[in-house]
C-alpha positions as CSV (number, residue, x, y, z in Angstrom):
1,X,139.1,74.6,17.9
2,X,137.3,73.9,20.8
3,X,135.7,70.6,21.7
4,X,133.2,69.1,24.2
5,X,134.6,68.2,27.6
6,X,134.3,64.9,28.1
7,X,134.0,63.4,31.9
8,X,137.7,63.4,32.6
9,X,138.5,66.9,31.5
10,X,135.7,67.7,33.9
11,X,136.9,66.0,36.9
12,X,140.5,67.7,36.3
13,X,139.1,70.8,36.5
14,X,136.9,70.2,39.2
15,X,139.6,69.1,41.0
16,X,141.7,72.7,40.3
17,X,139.3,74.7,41.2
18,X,138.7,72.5,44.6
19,X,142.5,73.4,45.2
20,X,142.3,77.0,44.7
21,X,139.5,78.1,46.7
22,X,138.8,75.3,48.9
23,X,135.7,73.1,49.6
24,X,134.2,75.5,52.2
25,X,134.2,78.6,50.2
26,X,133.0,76.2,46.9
27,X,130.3,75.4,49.2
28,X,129.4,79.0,50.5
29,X,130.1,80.1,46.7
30,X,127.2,77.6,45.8
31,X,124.7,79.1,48.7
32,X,125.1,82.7,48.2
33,X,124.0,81.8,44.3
34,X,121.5,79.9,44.8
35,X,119.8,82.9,46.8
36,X,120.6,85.4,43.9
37,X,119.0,82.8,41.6
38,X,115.8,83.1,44.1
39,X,115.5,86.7,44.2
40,X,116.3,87.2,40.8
41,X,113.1,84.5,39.9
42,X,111.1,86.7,43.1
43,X,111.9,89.8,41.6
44,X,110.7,88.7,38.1
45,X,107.5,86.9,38.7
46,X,106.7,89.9,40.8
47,X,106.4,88.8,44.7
48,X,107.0,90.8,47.5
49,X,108.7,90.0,50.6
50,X,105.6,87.8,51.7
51,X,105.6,85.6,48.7
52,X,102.6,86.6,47.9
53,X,102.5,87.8,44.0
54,X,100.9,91.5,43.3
55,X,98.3,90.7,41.0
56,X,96.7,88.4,43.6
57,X,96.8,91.2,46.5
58,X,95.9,93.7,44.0
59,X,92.6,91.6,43.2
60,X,92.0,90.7,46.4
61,X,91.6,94.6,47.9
62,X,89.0,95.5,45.1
């Protein structure tokens, strides 16, 4: 049913969606994600807020 987009039906709906919400909020849209990308990556290789990861503060207080 479906079939793989080729370069033009990628353009036109690049273009739609540049009409609908507007190059400034496309490029705030893109920001905000990119730093809920981040803290999901933090949050899974276990830093804190220093960016320091656990295991290597836990080691280094023994």
């Amino acid at each position: 049913m479906f079939r793989q987009l080729g370069p033009t039906e990628l353009l036109i709906i690049l273009g739609i969606i540049i009409l609908l919400f507007g190059v400034g909020r496309l490029s705030k849209i893109g920001s905000e994600l990119g730093q809920g990308i981040r803290a999901f990556r933090k949050g899974v290789k276990g830093e804190d807020e220093s960016g320091e990861a656990k295991d290597q503060k836990d080691q280094s207080a023994d």
